[in-house]
C-alpha positions as CSV (number, residue, x, y, z in Angstrom):
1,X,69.0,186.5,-118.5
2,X,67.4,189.1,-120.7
3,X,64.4,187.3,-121.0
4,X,64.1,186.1,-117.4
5,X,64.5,189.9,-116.2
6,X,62.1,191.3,-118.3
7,X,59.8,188.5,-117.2
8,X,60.7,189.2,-113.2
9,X,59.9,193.3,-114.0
10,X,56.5,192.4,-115.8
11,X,55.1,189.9,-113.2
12,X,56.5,192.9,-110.7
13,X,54.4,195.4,-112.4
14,X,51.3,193.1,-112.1
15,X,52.4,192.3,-108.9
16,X,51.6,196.3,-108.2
17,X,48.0,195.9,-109.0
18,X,47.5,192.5,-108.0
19,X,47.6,191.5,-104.0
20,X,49.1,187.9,-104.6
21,X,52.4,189.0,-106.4
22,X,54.5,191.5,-104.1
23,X,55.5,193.6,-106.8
24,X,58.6,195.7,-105.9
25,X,60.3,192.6,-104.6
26,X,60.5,191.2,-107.9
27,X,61.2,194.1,-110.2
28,X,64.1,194.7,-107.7
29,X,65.0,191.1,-108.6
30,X,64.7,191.4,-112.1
31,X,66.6,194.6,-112.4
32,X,69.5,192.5,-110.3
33,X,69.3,190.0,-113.3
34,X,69.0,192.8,-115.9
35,X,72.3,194.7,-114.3
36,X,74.4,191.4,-115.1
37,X,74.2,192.2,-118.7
38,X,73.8,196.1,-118.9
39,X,75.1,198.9,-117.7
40,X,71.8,201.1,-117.6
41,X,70.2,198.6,-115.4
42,X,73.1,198.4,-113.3
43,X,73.0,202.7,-112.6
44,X,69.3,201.7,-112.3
45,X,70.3,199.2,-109.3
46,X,72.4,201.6,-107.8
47,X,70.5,204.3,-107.4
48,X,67.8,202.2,-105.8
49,X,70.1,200.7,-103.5
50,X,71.3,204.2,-102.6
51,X,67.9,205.6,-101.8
52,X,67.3,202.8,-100.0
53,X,70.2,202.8,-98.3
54,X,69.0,206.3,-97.0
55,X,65.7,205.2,-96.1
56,X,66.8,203.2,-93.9
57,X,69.4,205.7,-92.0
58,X,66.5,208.0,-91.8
59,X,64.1,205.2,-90.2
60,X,66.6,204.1,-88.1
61,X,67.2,207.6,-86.9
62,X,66.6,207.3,-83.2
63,X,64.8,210.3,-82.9
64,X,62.6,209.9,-85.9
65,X,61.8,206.7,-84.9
66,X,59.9,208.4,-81.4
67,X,58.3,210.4,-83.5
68,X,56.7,207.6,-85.9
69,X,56.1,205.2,-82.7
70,X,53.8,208.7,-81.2
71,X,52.4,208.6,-84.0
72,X,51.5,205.3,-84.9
73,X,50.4,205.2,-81.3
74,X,48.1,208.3,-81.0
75,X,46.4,207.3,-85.2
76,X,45.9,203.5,-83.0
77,X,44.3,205.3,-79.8
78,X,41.9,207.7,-82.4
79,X,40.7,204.0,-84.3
80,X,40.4,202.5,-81.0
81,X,38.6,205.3,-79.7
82,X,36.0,205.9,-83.0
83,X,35.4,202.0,-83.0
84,X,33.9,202.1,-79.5
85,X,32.0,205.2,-79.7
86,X,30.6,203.1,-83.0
87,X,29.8,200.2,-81.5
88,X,28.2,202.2,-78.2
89,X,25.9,204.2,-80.2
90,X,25.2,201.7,-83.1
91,X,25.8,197.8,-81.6
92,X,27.7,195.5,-82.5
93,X,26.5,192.4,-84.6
94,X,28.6,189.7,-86.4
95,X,28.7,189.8,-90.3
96,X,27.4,186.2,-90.7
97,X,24.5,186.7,-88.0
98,X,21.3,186.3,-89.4
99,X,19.0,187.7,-86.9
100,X,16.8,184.5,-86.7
């Protein structure tokens, strides 16, 4: 298991850089396989869990989560609203358009 974790934790911390690998997913994965034979890796797990564990209370938090919907909505209505004054003032022409 020692071998496969380490593997799992490398391709994870490629899978940071590179877009095709998701990358926390399986250094979570191989710290899971890591924790079955040591106890640092298990601590490691736990605290992970933990914060994750409050991550979610706090997202979940129904008043929080108002607040993160306005906001998502108002950065959506600012894109929306910078895209159109864009395309009014410059036009709008498909990439693969050639002109001909």
């Amino acid at each position: 298991m020692f071998m496969i974790g380490t593997a799992m934790i490398g391709a994870g911390i490629a899978g940071l850089i590179l877009p095709v690998l998701p990358g926390w997913a399986l250094i979570f994965v191989g710290l899971g396989l890591l924790a079955t034979e040591f106890a640092w890796a298990e601590r490691v797990l736990d605290r992970v869990r933990a914060r994750f564990a409050a991550a979610a209370d706090v997202a979940l938090d129904p008043r929080k989560r108002r607040r993160n919907v306005l906001i998502m909505l108002l950065v959506i209505t600012a894109f929306m609203a910078v895209s159109a004054w864009y395309v009014v003032t410059f036009g709008f022409t498909w990439p693969w358009a050639t002109g001909d």
